[in-house]
N, C-alpha and C positions, 0 to 999 in steps of 0.2 A: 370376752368379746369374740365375734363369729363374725368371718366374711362370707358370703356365698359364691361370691368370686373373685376371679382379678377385675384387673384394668383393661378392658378393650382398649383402650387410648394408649395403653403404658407400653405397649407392642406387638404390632397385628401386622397381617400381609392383605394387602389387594387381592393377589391371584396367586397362584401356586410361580408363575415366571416372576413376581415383581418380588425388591429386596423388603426386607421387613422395614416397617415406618417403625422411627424410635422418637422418643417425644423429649430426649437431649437435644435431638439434630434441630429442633429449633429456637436452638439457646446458639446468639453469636458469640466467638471467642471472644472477641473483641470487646465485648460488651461486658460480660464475667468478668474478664481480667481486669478492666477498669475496676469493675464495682468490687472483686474481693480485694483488690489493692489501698481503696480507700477504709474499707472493713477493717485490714490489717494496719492500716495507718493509726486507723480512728483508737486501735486499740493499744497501740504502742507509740506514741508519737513522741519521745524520746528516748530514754533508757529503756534499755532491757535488762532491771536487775534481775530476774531471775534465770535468763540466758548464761548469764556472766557467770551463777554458780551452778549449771549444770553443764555446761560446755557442747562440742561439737560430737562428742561419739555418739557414732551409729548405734542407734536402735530402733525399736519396735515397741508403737502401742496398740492396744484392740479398741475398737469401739461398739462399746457394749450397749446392746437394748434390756432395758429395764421394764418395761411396759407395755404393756397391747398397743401395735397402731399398724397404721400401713407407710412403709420405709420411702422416702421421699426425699430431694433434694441434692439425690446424687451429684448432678453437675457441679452444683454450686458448692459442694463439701470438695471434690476433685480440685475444683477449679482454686481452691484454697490452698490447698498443699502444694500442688504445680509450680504456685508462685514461692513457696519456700523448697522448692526442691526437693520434694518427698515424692513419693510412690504410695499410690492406695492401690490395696486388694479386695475386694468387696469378697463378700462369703454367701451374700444374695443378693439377684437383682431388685433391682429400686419397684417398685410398686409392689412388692410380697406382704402380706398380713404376716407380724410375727407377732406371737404371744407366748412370751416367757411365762414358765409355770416354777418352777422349783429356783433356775436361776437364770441370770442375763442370759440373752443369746450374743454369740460375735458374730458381727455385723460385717465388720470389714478389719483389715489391720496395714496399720500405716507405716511406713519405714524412714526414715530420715536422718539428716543430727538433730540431736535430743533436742536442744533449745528450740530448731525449727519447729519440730513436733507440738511445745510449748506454745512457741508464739501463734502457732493456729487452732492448739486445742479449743479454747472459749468460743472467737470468731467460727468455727467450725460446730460446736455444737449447737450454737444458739440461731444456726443456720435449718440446721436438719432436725432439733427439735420441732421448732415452727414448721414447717414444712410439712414433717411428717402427720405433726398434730394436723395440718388442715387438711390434708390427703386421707386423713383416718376417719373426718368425719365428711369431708365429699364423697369416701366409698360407700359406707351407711346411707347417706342421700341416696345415693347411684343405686342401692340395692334396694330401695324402696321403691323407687323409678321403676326398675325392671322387675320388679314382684306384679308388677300391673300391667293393664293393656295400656297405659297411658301411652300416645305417640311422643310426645314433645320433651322438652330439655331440662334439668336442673341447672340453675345457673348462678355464679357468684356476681359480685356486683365492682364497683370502681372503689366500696372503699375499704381503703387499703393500706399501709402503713407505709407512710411516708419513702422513700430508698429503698424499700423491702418489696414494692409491686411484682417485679419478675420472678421474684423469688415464690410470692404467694401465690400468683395466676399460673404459674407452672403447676404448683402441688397440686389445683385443685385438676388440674387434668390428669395428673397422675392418680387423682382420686375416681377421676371417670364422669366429671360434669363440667360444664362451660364454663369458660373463663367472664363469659359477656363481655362486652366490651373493652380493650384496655386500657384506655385511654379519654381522651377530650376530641380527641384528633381520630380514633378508630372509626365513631359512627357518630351522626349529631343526635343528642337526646333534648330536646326542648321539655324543660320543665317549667313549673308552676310559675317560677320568678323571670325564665325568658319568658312565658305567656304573657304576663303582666308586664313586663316591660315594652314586649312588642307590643301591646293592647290585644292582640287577638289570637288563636290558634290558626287561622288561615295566614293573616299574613306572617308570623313566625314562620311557617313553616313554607311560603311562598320566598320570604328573603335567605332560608335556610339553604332552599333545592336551586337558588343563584349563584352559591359560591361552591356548594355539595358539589354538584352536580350529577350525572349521572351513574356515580361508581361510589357515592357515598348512603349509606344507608339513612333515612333521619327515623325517628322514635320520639313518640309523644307521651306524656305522661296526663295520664285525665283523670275526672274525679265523676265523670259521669259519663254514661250514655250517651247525651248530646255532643259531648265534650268530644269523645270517640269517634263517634261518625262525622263529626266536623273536623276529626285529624286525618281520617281515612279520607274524607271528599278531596280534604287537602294536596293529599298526595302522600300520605307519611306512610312509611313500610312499615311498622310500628306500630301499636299503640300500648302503652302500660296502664291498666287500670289498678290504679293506686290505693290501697289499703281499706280494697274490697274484702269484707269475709264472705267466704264461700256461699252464703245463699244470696248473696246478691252480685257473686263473680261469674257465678255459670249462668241465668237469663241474661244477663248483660252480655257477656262473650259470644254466645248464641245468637243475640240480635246482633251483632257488629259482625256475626262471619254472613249471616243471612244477606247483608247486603251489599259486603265488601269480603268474600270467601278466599282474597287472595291476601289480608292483609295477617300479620302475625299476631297474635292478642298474645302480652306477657302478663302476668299478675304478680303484685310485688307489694313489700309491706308488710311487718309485723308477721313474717309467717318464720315457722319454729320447725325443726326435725320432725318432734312427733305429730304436727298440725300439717305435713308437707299433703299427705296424700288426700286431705281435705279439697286440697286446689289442683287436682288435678282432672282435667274432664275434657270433652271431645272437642272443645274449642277453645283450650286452653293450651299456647302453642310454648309456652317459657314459662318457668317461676322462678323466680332470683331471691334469693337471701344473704342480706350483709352478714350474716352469724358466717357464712363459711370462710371469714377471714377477719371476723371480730369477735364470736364466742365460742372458740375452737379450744378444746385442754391442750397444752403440747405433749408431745411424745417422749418419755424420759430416757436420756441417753447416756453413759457415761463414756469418758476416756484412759484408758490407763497403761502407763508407761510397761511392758513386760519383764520383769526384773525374778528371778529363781528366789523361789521361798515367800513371794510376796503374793497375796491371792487379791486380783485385778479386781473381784467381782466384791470389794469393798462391803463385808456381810456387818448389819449393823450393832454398833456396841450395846454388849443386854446390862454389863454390872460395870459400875465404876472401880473396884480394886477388886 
């Protein structure tokens, strides 16, 4: 695996006066420490027999990368140990392409009492695996993106894994493509089944911009041309045409900027990594794809306690005697 670059997104400056943007600072503490607390609960919610037999001495473990990805989820690994009183060290910053050739890389090394290090090794990896795995293949997007003149955005979608949304909408920025929308409550997206409930796309999207108003975005999903330009008359900032394949996405986006040149055209639907740069064309303002937080590999990571004479990088067994 090859990156061609970083992450614009993962740490850039404004101007030479302004501080660097870092794309932690928009993770709330408050918010972390809830959700790794209940991570930590969910995984020990009584006994800690194996605390009991390694006890409180200080030590040190490395957290090794096992496999090609781009490193992701720093916060949220942090925000893990914090709450058991440890200290991490990272050894790279979070959005780096690392690819181990011969053996792991060390990633980072953590220090604590033992048992602490314990109770958030799992919670902790199965943190920054995911993460990193989706950051690895948002940066491949990203770099398909920028291999072209295309103007517009890669972009992920709302679904998402259940308790795990912040986690996953984070990495994909650290992957260097949009999150889209977070939420229900971020932007209104009228689809197929509020169309049909409202009976129409004008008025869906006439009762939508009553409660929106004017600081909410709405987004229409269509299945046609007509569909389209009845969402743009509507008023909709938006329109998504839905599971277009590219020779009938580009005349179509072309007729809807010709007459509405201020509206955004997303294209979304069954589209794949290697089919990304099919959809992409000069009226094509977003492409979203669920794969970037539904058919992602994760990132293989391991954790190991540092003990003299014991080698962390766990080489695997060739003979049984």
């Amino acid at each position: 695996m090859s990156f061609t670059r970083n992450s614009k997104l993962m740490m850039m400056s404004r101007t030479s006066e302004d501080a660097e943007l870092v794309l932690a600072h928009l993770i709330h503490p408050v918010t972390v420490k809830e959700m790794v607390r209940r991570w930590l609960e969910e995984d020990t919610p009584s006994f800690d027999y194996g605390g009991f037999v390694v006890g409180e001495r200080e030590q040190s473990a490395v957290l090794l990368c096992k496999s090609a990805g781009v490193l992701a989820g720093v916060p949220f690994f942090n925000a893990i140990f914090e709450e058991l009183s440890c200290t991490v060290d990272w050894q790279v910053p979070e959005g780096t392409p690392l690819e181990p050739v011969s053996e792991p890389i060390t990633v980072a090394i953590v220090t604590g009492k033992v048992r602490h290090l314990l109770l958030g090794e799992r919670v902790a990896l199965n943190c920054i695996t995911r993460a990193s795995g989706i950051a690895t293949q948002a940066r491949r997007m990203s770099d398909i993106a920028q291999g072209t003149d295309w103007h517009g955005e890669v972009a992920g979608t709302r679904k998402t894994t259940p308790g795990f949304r912040l986690v996953e909408k984070y990495a994909l920025l650290v992957g260097g493509i949009s999150t889209h929308r977070y939420d229900l409550s971020s932007m209104i997206m009228l689809k197929d089944n509020h169309i049909w409930s409202a009976g129409n796309i004008t008025q869906a999207v006439k009762d939508a911009k009553r409660v929106g108003g004017f600081c909410t975005k709405i987004e229409v999903e269509c299945r046609s041309v007509e569909e389209a330009l009845e969402a743009a008359g509507a008023g909709a900032d938006v329109v998504m045409l839905d599971n277009f394949e590219p020779q009938a996405l580009h005349p179509a986006a072309r007729v809807i900027k010709d007459k509405f040149p201020h509206i955004l055209v997303e294209s979304s639907g069954g589209i794949r990594e290697d089919t990304l740069y099919k959809y992409m064309g000069p009226h094509v303002d977003v492409i979203s794809l669920s794969i970037t937080t539904q058919g992602y590999q994760t990132v293989d990571f391991s954790f190991k306690i540092q003990k003299q004479g014991k080698n962390p990088h766990n080489p695997r067994v060739q003979t049984a005697l």
